[in-house]
C-alpha positions, 0 to 999 in steps of 0.5 A: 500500500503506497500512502502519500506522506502525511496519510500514514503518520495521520490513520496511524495516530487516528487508530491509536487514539480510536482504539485507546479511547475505545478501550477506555470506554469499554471500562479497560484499565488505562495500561492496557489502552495504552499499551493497545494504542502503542502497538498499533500506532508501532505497527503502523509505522511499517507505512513510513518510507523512512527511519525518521517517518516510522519513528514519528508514526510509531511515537507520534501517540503515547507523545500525543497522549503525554502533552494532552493532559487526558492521563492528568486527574487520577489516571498518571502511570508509572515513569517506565510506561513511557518507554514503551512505544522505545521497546515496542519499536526495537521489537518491530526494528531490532538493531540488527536491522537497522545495520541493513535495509530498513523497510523497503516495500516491492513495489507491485509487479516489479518483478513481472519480467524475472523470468524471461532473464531468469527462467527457473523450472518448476518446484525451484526453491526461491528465497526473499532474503529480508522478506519485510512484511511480504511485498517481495514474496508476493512479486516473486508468486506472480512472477514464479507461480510454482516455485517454492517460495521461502521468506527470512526476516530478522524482526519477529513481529514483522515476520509473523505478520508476513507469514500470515500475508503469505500463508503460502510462502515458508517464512522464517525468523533469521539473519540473512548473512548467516543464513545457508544460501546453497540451497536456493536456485535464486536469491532476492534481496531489496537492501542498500547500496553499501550491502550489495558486495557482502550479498555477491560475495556470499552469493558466491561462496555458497549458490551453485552455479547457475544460481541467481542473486537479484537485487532491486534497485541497487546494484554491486559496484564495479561487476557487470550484472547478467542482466539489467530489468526496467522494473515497477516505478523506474526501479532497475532489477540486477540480476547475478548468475553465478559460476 
């Protein structure tokens, strides 16, 4: 879903406050309303296009909620609740992944034309490596309706959502870089310039020959790519076979 910045920010606070008084009215204790609020407005900020817009989407309601005195008048809460929304957004982007590519969504039929560079036969085992929240497994069912598709996510949140949008996919919690690669007769990753050597590099070291690397977007500084696709959005599509 492709929102125009400030739409995000905006339904993402609205339902957190909606589901915060909501709870209130159901006669819900003012912790549990927000701690709900909190998690949805987190959850919400996976619609962010940047580190600095889901850190304001996801903090954007409990600060809300201080500087509105709706809390003042025998309903104060401890100290420690305000660090909430922090390790609720830690969960949903743990510091490992702030190392990588934060979440980059696959724009939808990006990856239509894959298989006219890269054929693979049926039952080919395919993994999206930093599946997000599934975008990029969908773009590889419809580019590779039978491949076997597999998904890896470092935030468990995240992954546990993605595996409930792609029931048809195996996603997995795990890191990319000490994940076993050989297995794949394609890798697809969505990460940042800086990262794409260690990707060939690994791509290397353990796809057989044959194999494919596809990147979105970025491509490995100073090696030829096999082949160069004109995706969704003017986002290139850099393929890698290796051997």
């Amino acid at each position: 879903m492709n929102l125009r910045w400030p739409l995000p920010a905006l339904l993402a606070w609205g339902a957190a406050w909606a589901l915060f008084l909501g709870l209130r009215a159901a006669g819900a204790p003012v912790l549990m309303a927000l701690l709900g609020g909190t998690l949805l407005g987190v959850l919400g900020s996976v619609w962010g296009g940047s580190w600095w817009r889901r850190g304001l989407i996801g903090l954007g309601f409990p600060l809300s909620l201080a500087l509105s005195g709706v809390l003042s008048g025998g309903l104060a809460v401890p100290a420690w609740v305000w660090l909430l929304p922090l390790a609720l957004l830690l969960l949903v982007y743990p510091l490992n992944a702030w190392r990588d590519a934060p979440l980059f969504p696959t724009p939808e039929g990006a990856l239509d034309d894959l298989p006219d560079v890269a054929p693979l036969p049926p039952g080919a085992r395919v993994l999206d490596a930093g599946c997000g929240l599934g975008q990029g497994l969908q773009a590889l069912r419809r580019a590779y309706p039978l491949a076997e598709l597999h998904g890896l996510e470092w935030s468990r949140p995240l992954r546990l959502l993605c595996g409930w949008r792609c029931s048809w996919a195996q996603v997995a919690q795990g890191d990319i870089w000490r994940a076993d690669w050989s297995g794949y007769q394609l890798v697809y990753l969505f990460q940042r310039p800086e990262s794409m050597a260690r990707a060939l590099a690994k791509a290397r070291a353990e796809l057989q020959p044959g194999a494919w690397l596809v990147s979105l977007e970025f491509a490995v500084d100073g090696v030829p790519p096999t082949g160069r696709l004109e995706g969704a959005q003017g986002r290139p599509v850099w393929l890698y076979q290796m051997g």
